[in-house]
Each structure stands twice: as C-alpha cells, then as structure tokens.
Backbone as CSV, one residue per row, in Angstrom:
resi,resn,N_x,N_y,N_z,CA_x,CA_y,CA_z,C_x,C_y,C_z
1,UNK,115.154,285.985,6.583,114.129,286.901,7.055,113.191,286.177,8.024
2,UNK,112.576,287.184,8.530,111.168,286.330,9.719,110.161,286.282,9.423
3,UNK,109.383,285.776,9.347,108.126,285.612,8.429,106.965,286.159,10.155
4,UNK,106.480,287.332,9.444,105.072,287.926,10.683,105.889,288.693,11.321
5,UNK,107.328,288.848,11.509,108.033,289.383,12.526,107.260,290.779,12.492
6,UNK,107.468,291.446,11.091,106.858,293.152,11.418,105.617,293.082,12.186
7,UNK,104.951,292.227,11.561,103.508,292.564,11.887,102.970,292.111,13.310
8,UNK,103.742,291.498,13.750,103.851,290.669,14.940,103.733,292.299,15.882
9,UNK,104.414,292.542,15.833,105.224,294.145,16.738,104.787,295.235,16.365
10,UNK,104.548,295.343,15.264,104.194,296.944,14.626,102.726,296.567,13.351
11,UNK,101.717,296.262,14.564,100.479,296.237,13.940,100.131,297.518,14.020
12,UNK,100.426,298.660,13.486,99.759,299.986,12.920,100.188,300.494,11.642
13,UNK,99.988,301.611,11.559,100.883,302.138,10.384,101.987,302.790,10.278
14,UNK,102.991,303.011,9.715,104.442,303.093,9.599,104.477,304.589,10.249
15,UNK,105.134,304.767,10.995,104.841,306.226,11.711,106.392,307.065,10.608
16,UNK,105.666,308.072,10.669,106.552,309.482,9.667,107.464,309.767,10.037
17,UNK,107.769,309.708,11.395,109.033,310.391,12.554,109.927,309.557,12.470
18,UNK,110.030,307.994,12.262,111.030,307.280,12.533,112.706,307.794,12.071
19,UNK,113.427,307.676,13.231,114.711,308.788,12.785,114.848,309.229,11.415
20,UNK,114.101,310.367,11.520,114.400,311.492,10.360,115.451,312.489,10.758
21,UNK,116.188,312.607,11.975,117.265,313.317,11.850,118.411,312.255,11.982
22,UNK,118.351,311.534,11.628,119.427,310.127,11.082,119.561,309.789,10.105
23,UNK,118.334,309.025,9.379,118.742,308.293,8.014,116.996,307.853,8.233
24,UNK,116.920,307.504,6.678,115.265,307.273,6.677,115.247,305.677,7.226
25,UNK,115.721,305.314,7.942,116.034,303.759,8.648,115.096,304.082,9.919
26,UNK,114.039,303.547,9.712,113.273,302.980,11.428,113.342,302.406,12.051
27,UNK,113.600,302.884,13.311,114.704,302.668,14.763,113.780,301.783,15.387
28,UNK,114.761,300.706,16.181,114.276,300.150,17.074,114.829,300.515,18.474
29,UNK,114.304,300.601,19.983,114.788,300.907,21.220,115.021,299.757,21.944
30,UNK,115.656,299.302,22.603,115.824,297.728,23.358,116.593,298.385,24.711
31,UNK,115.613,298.062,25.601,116.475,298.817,26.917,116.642,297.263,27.540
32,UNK,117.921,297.713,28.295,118.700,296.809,29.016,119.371,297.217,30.108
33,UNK,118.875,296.536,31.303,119.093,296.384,32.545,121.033,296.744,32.774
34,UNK,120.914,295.547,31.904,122.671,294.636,32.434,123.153,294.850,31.322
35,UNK,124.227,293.887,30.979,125.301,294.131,29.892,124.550,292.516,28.750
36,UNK,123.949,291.643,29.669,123.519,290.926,28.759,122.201,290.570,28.332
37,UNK,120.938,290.989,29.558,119.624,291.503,29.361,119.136,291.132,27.797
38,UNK,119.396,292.015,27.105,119.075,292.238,25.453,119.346,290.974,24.631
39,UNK,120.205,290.398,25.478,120.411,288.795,24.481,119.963,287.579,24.662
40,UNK,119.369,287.235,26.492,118.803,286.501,26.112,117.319,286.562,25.874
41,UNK,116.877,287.729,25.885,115.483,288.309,26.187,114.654,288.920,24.869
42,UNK,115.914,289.221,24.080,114.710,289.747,22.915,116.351,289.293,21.557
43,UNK,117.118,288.662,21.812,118.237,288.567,20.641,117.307,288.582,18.865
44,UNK,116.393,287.527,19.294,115.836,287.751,18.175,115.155,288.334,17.319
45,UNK,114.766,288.630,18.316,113.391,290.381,17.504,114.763,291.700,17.180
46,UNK,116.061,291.532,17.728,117.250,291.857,17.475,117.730,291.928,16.052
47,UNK,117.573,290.493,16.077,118.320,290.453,14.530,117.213,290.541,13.549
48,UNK,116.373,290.036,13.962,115.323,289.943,12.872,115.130,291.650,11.873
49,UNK,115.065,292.520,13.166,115.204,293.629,12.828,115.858,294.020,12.191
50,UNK,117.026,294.084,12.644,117.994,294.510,11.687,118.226,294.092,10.586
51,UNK,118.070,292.569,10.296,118.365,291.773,9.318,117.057,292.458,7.739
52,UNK,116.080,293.244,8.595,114.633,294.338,7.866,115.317,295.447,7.421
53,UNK,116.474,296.234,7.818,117.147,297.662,7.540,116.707,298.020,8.379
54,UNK,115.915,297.607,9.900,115.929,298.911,10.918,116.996,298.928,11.861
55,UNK,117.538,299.914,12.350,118.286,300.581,12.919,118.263,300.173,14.239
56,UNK,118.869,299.203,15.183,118.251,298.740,16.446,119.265,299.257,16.957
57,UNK,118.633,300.014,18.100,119.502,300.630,19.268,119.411,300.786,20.640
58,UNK,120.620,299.540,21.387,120.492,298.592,22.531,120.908,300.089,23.603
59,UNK,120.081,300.546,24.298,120.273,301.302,25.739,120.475,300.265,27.262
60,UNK,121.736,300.740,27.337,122.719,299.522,28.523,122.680,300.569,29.446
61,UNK,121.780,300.105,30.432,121.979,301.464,31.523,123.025,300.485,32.739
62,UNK,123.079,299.635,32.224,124.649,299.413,33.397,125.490,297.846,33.061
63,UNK,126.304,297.639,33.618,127.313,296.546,32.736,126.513,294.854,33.132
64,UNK,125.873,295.202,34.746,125.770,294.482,35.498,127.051,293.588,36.232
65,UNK,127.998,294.535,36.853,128.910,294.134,37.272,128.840,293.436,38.566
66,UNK,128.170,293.882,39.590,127.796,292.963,40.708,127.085,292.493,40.643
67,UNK,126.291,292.120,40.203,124.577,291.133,40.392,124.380,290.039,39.425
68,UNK,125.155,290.235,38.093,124.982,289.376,37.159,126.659,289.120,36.427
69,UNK,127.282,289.102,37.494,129.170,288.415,37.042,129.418,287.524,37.793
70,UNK,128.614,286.414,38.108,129.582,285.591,39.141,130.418,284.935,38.680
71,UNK,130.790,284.491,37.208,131.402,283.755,36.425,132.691,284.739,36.852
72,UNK,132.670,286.109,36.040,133.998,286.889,36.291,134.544,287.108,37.450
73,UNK,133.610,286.664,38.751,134.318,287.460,40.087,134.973,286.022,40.829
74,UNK,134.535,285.214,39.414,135.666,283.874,40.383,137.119,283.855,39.526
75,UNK,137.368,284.821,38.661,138.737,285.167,38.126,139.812,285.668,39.274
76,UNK,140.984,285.056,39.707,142.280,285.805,40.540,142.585,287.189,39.989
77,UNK,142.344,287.969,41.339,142.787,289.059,41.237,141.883,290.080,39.987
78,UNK,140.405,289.564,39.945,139.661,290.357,39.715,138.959,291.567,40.203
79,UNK,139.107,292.652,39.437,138.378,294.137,40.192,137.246,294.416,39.866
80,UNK,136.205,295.551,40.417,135.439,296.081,39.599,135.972,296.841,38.282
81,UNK,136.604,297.363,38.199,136.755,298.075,36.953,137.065,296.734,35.705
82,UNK,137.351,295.616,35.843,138.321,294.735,35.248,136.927,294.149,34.539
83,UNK,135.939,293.447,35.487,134.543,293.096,35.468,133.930,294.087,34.538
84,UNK,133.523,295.115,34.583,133.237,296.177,33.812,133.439,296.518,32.251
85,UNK,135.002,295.888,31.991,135.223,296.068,31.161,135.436,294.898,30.160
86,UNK,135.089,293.926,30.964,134.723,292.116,30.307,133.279,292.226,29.819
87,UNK,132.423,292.503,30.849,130.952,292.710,30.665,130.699,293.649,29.163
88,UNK,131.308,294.750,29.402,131.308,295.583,28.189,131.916,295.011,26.577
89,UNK,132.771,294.363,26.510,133.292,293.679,25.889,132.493,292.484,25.241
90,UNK,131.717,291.722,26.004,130.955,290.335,25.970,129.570,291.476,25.297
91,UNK,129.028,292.572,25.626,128.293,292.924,25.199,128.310,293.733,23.909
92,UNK,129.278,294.118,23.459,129.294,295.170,21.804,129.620,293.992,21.706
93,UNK,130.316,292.730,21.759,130.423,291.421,20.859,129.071,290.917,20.208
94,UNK,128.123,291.046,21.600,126.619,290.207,21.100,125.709,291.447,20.468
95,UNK,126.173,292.572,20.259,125.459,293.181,19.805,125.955,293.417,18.441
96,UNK,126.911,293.566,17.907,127.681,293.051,17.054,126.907,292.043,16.401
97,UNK,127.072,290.965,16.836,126.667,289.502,16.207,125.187,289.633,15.405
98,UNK,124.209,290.771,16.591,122.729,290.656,16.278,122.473,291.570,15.332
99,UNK,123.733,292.498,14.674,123.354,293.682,13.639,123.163,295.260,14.839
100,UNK,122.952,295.030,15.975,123.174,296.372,16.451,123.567,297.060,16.924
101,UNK,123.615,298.478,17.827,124.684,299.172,18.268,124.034,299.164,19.585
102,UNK,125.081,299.996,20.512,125.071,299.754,21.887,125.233,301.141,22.722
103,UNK,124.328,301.287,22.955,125.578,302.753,24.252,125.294,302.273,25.640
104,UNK,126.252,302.316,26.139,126.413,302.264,27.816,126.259,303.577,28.405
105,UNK,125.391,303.361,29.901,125.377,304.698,30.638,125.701,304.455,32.384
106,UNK,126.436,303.123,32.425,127.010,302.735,33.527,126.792,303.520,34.698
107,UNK,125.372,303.179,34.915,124.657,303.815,35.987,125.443,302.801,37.421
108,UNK,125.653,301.726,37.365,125.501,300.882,38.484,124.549,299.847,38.806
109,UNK,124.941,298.948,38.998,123.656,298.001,39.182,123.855,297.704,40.951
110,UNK,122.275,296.923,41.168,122.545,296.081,42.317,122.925,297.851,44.029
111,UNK,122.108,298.680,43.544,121.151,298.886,42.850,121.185,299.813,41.709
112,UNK,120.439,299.938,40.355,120.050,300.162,39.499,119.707,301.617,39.870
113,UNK,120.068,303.062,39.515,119.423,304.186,40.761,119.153,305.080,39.046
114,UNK,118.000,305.732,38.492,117.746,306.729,37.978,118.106,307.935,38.033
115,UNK,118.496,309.123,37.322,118.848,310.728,38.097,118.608,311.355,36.352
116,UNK,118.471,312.657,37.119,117.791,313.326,36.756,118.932,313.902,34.652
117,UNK,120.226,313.316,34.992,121.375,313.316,34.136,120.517,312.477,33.020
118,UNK,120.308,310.876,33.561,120.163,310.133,32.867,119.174,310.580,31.915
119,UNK,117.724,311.046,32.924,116.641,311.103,32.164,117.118,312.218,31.070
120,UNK,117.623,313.295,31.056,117.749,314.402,29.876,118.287,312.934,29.043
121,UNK,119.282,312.765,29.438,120.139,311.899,28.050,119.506,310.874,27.426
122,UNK,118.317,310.100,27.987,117.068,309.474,27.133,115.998,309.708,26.968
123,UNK,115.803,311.145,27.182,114.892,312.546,26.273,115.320,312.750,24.895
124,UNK,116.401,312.646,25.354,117.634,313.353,23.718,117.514,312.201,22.831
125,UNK,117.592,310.716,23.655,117.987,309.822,22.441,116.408,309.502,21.903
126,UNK,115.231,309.304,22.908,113.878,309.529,21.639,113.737,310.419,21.051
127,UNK,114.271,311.869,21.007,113.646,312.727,20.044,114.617,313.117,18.570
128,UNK,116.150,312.481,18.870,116.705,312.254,18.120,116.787,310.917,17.138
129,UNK,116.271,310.258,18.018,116.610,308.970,17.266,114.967,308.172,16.701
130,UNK,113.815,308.648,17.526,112.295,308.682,17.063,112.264,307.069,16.503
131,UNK,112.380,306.427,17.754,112.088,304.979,17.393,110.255,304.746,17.411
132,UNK,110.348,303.764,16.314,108.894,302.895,16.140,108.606,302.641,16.752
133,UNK,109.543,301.627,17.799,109.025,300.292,18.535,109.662,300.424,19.981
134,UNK,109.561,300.067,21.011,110.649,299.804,22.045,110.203,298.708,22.664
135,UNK,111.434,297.984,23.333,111.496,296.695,23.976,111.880,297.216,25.222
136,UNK,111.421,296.493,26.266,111.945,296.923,27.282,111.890,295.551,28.511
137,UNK,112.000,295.879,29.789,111.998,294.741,31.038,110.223,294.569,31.433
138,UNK,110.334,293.424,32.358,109.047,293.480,32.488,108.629,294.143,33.850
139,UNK,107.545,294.860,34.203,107.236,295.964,35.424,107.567,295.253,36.721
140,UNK,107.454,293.902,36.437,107.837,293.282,38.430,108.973,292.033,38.021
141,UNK,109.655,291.898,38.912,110.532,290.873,38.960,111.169,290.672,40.410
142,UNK,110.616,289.866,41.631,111.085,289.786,42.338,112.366,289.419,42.847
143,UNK,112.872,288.703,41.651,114.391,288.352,41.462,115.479,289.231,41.300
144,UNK,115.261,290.387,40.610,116.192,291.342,40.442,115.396,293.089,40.440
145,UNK,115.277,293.481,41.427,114.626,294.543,41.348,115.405,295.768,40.466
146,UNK,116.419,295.221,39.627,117.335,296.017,38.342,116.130,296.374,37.299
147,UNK,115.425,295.476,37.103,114.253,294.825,36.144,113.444,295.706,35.833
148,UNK,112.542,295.615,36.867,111.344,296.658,36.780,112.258,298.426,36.892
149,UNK,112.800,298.735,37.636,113.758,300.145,37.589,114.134,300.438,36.288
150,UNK,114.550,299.190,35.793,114.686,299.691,34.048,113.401,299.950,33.229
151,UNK,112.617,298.808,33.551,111.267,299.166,33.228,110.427,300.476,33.502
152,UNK,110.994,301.285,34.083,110.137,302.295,34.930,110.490,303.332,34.194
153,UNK,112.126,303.632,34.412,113.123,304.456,33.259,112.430,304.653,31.831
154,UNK,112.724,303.301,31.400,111.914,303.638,30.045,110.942,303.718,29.631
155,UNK,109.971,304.043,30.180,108.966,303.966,29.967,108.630,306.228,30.637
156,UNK,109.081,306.321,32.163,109.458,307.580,31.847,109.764,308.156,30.851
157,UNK,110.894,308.058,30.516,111.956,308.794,29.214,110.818,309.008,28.479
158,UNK,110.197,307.783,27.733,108.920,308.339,26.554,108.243,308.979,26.948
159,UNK,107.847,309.471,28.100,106.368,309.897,28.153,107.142,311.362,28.484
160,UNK,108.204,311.658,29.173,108.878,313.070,29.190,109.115,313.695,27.652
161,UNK,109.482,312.417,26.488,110.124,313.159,25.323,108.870,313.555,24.692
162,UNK,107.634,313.162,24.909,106.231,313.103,24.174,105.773,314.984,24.870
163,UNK,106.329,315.229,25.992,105.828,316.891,26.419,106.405,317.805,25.790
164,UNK,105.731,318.397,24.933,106.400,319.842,24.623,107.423,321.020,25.094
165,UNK,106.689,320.792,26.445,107.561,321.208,27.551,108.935,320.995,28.432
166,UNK,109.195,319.827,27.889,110.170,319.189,28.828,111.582,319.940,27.880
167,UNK,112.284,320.739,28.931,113.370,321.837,28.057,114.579,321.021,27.599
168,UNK,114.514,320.195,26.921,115.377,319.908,25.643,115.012,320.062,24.227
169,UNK,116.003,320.094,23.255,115.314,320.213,22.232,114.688,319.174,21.338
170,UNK,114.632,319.517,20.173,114.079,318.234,19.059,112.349,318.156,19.383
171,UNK,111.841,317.724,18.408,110.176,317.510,18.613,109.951,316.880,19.400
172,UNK,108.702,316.989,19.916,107.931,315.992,20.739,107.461,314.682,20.363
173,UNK,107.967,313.849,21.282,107.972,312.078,20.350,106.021,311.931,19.987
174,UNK,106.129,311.026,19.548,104.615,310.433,18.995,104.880,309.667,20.103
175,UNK,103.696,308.326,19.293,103.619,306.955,20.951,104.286,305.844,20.169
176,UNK,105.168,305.487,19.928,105.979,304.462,19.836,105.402,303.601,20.538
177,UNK,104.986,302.106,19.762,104.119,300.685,21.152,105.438,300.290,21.543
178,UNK,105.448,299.961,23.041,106.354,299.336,23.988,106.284,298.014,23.852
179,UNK,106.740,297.018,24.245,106.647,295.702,24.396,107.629,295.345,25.331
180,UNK,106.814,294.158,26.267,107.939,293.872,27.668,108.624,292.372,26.931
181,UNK,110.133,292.268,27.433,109.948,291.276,26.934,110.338,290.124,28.298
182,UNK,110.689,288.392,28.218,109.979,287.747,28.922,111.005,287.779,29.620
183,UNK,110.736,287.756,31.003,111.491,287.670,32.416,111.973,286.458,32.547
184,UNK,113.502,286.217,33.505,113.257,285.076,33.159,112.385,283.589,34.166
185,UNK,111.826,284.273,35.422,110.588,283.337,35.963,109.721,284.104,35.839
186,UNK,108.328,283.799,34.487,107.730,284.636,34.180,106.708,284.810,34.968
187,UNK,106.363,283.647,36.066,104.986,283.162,36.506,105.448,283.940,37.921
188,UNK,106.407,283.846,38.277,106.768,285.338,39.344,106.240,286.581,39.251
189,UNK,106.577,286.805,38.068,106.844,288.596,37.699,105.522,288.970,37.341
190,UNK,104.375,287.593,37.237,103.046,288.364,36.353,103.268,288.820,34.831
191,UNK,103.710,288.182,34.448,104.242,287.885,33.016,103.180,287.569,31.890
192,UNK,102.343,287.936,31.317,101.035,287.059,30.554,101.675,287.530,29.157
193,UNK,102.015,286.679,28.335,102.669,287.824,26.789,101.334,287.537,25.937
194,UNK,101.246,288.179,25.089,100.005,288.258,24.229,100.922,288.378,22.826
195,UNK,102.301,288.022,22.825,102.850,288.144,21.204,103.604,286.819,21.287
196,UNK,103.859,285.817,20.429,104.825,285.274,20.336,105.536,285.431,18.910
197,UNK,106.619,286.059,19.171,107.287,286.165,17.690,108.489,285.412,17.155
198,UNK,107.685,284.586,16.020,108.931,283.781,15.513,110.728,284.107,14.937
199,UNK,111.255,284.003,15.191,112.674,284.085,15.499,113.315,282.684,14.882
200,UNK,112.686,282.102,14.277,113.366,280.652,13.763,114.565,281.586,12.532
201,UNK,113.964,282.060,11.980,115.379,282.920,11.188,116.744,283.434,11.230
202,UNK,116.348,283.610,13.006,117.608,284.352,13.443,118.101,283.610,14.513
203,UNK,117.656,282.321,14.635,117.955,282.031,16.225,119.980,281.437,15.833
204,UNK,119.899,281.224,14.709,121.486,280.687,14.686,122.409,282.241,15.191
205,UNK,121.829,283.327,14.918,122.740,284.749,15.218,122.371,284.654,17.226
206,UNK,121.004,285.004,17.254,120.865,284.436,18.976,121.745,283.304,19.524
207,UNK,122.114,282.404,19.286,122.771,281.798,19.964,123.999,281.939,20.056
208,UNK,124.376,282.716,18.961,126.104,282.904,18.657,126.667,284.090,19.859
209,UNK,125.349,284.950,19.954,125.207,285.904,21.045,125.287,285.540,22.554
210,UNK,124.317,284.267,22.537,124.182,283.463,23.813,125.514,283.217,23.939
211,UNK,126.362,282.841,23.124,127.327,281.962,23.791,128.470,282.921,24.140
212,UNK,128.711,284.433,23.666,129.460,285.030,23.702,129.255,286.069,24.802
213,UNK,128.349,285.811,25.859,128.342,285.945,27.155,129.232,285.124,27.714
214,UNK,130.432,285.110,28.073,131.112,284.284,28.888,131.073,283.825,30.763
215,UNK,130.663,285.350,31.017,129.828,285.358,32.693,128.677,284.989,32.782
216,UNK,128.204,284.781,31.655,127.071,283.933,32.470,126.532,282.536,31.027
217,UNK,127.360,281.950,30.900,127.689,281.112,29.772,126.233,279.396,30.036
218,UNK,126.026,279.766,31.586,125.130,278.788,32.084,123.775,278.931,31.414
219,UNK,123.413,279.745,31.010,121.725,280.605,30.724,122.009,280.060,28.844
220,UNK,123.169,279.601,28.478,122.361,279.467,27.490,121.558,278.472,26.850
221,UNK,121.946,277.297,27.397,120.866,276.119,27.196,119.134,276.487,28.041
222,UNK,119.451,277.016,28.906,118.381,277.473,29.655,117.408,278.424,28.372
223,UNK,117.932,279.647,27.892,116.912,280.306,26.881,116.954,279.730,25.097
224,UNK,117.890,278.518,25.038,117.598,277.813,24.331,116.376,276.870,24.309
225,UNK,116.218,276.535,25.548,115.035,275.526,25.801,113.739,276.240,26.034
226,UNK,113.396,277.781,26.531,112.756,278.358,26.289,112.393,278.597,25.006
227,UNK,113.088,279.308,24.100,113.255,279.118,22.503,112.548,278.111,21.788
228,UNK,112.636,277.187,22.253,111.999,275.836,21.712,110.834,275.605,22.568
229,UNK,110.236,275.425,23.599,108.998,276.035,23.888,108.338,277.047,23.314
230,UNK,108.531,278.288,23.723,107.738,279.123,22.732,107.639,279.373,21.598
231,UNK,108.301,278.177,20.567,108.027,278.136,19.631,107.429,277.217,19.402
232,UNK,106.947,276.120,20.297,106.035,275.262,20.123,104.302,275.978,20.381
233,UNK,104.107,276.702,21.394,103.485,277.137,21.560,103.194,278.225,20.299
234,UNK,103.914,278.922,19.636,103.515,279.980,18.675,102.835,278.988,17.333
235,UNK,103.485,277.790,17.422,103.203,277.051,16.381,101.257,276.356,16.549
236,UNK,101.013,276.070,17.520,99.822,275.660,18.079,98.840,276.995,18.310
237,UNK,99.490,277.936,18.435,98.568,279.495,18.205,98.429,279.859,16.650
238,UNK,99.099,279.017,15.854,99.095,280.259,14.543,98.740,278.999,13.773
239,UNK,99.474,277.608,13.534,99.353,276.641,12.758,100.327,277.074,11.698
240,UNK,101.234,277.555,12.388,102.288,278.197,11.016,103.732,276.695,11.471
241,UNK,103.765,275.691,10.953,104.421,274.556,11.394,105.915,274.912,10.876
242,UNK,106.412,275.339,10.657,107.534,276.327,10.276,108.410,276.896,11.295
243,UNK,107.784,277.145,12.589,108.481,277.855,13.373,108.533,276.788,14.310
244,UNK,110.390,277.003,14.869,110.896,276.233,15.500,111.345,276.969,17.034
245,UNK,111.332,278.261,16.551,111.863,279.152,17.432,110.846,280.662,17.857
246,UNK,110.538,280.713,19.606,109.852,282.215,19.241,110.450,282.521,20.403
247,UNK,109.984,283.940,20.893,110.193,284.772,21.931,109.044,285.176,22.192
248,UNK,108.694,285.534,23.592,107.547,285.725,24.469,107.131,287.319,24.398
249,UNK,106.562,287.993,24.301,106.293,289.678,24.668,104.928,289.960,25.292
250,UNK,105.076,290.815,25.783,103.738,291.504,26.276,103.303,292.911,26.276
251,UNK,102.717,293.358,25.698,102.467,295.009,25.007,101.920,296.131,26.636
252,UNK,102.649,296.788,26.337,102.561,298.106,27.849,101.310,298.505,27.338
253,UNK,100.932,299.146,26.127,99.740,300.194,25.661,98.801,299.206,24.953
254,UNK,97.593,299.945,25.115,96.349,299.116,23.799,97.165,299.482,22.643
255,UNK,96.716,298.176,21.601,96.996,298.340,19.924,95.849,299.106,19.750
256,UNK,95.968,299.899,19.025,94.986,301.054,18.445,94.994,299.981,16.606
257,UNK,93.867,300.041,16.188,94.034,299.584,15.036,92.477,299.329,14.266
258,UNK,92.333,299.312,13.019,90.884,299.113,12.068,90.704,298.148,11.703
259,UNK,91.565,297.069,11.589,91.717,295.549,11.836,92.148,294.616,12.609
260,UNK,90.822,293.927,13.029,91.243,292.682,14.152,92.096,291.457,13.710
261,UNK,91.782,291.435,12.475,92.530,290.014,11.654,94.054,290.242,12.288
C-alpha cells in the first residue's frame, strides 16, 4: 500500500457519485496523450490506486504512432498500421501491469485534433463512469503540442458532462479535482506541482511498466532518476524518511476544504 497516497489527491470528502452505475468502486480518470503518456507520468498514483480497490481508467486518445515511435519506425518494412498496433500492445501490457484498463480512441497524433464525436464519447464516459479524481497533461508543453490538446480535451469533457444541458444522457457530473501530472521538461511547460506523492510502494509495478514500453525503452532510466529525485524532495517536505520514490502533480482547481493540516 502507499502511505498519504489518498490523502495526498483526494483531500475532501468521498463524493456519493463515484461509479454508481458500475460497481460501488471509485473511479479514477488518467488521460493520455500517447500510448505511453500514463506510464511514465503518473504509473504510480496508477497502481497505488488500484492496488486501494479503485477502478482506474486510462483514456488513450491516440497510440502516438508518429511523434513518439522512433524505436518502431527503425523496424524493416514497418507501416503505420503495424506501429499502431505495437504501441497498442506495449500499452494494455503496462496497463495491465499497473491494475488498470485502457480504451483507445485513436484520434491521431502529431497532430492530436479534438471533434465533436470524441467530445459526446467523453461526456458518456464521466457520467457513466463518475470518477473522483482525474489525472491529466500539463496546459503548456512546448515540446509536444499533443500535451496541452489533451490537456484542453479533458478538462472540456468535465465541464460539458457537469451541464444539464449538454444532450446526452446520465446525470450531471459533480467537480471531480483534476491534477496535472509532470511534463517531462517541467521548467519549460511552467510546471510548479504543489503534490508530491509517494509511490515507493508501487514503484517495482512502475518500472515493470517502464520497461514494457519497447519504443521508447530510453525514458526509462530517465523517469527512474526523476523517481528518485522527487522522492528526495517529498522526503525533505514531509520528514516522512520512508519514501524513496514520488511523482510530481499540480492541481487545475482550488482544494475546497475545513482543514489546513
């Protein structure tokens, strides 16, 4: 287990809605750019979750077949469709590994384009699925403008499923807190996180994930060594000498709350 993990993320009170037309299991949302986004960026608040009984459910709005395969496009006699279906593959593996499920909506990457299809179909999945929490990209990233577009998406979707009005069915969502999680040049993107959440529990499932990216197999010593930074740093914020491992976040909305502790 993770020790602070809940409270780390879900400093309020347990909201009533969490998929009640599912199973009394409270959902987590993790939006993802690419096909591997979700693993090295939040794997652990991943498992940690799940490893709690909540229900984590990874939204892949594209495989990242051109922008983030250079490993696969140096394969002979590689296609797009071939790429596509490696990426997809490398990804229900690591989602798999972290305890959660996956849907793809193979929008395209590179560029990353929104429509009006998509948005109904992640209207439907907050008001059906009435997650607690959501993870998402961070709003700027000059490196991959996939990033923030995902960021933008999801953060739409909630605020469409929250109108009464918007003609699909199922209730109108509550406010689920967002959290960005860390880019990977954070001092680019305007990155400031205000959470660090320990992940020393789960980082042996994170890495098993890391490594089962095969296209991009380079990044994982890279968010390993991050890993171990921000967990030095969480350790010097909290004095909790225990944690070896954290992940970076930064909250979209004010915490609403009756305690500062």
């Amino acid at each position: 287990m993770l020790p602070g993990v809940y409270d780390a993320l879900h400093h309020r009170a347990p909201s009533e809605e969490s998929c009640p037309s599912m199973s009394d299991q409270p959902c987590v949302f993790v939006f993802s750019a690419h096909a591997a986004d979700f693993v090295w960026r939040a794997g652990g608040a991943i498992a940690g979750y799940a490893a709690r009984g909540h229900r984590v459910r990874i939204l892949c709005l594209s495989y990242g077949e051109r922008g983030e395969s250079q490993g696969a496009w140096a394969e002979p006699g590689i296609t797009l469709e071939k790429v596509k279906a490696m990426r997809r593959g490398e990804s229900e593996r690591a989602a798999g590994l972290l305890g959660a499920e996956v849907r793809f909506f193979d929008l395209g990457d590179y560029p990353l384009r929104a429509n009006d299809t998509l948005m109904d179909e992640l209207v439907r999945e907050y008001r059906t699925h009435r997650p607690s929490l959501v993870l998402t990209h961070s709003s700027a990233d000059p490196y991959n403008p996939d990033h923030p577009v995902a960021h933008r998406i999801s953060l739409d979707a909630r605020v469409y499923a929250q109108a009464d009005g918007y003609p699909l069915p199922g209730k109108s969502l509550g406010a689920p807190p967002v959290f960005m999680f860390e880019p990977h040049q954070p001092e680019q993107c305007g990155f400031v996180p205000d959470v660090l959440l320990d992940v020393t529990g789960a980082w042996e499932q994170k890495r098993a994930a890391m490594e089962s990216m095969g296209a991009q197999r380079h990044l994982v010593e890279y968010y390993t060594d991050l890993g171990r930074r921000r967990g030095t740093q969480a350790v010097r914020n909290s004095g909790r000498k225990g944690i070896t491992y954290a992940e970076a976040y930064q909250r979209v909305f004010p915490q609403v709350t009756g305690d500062l502790t």
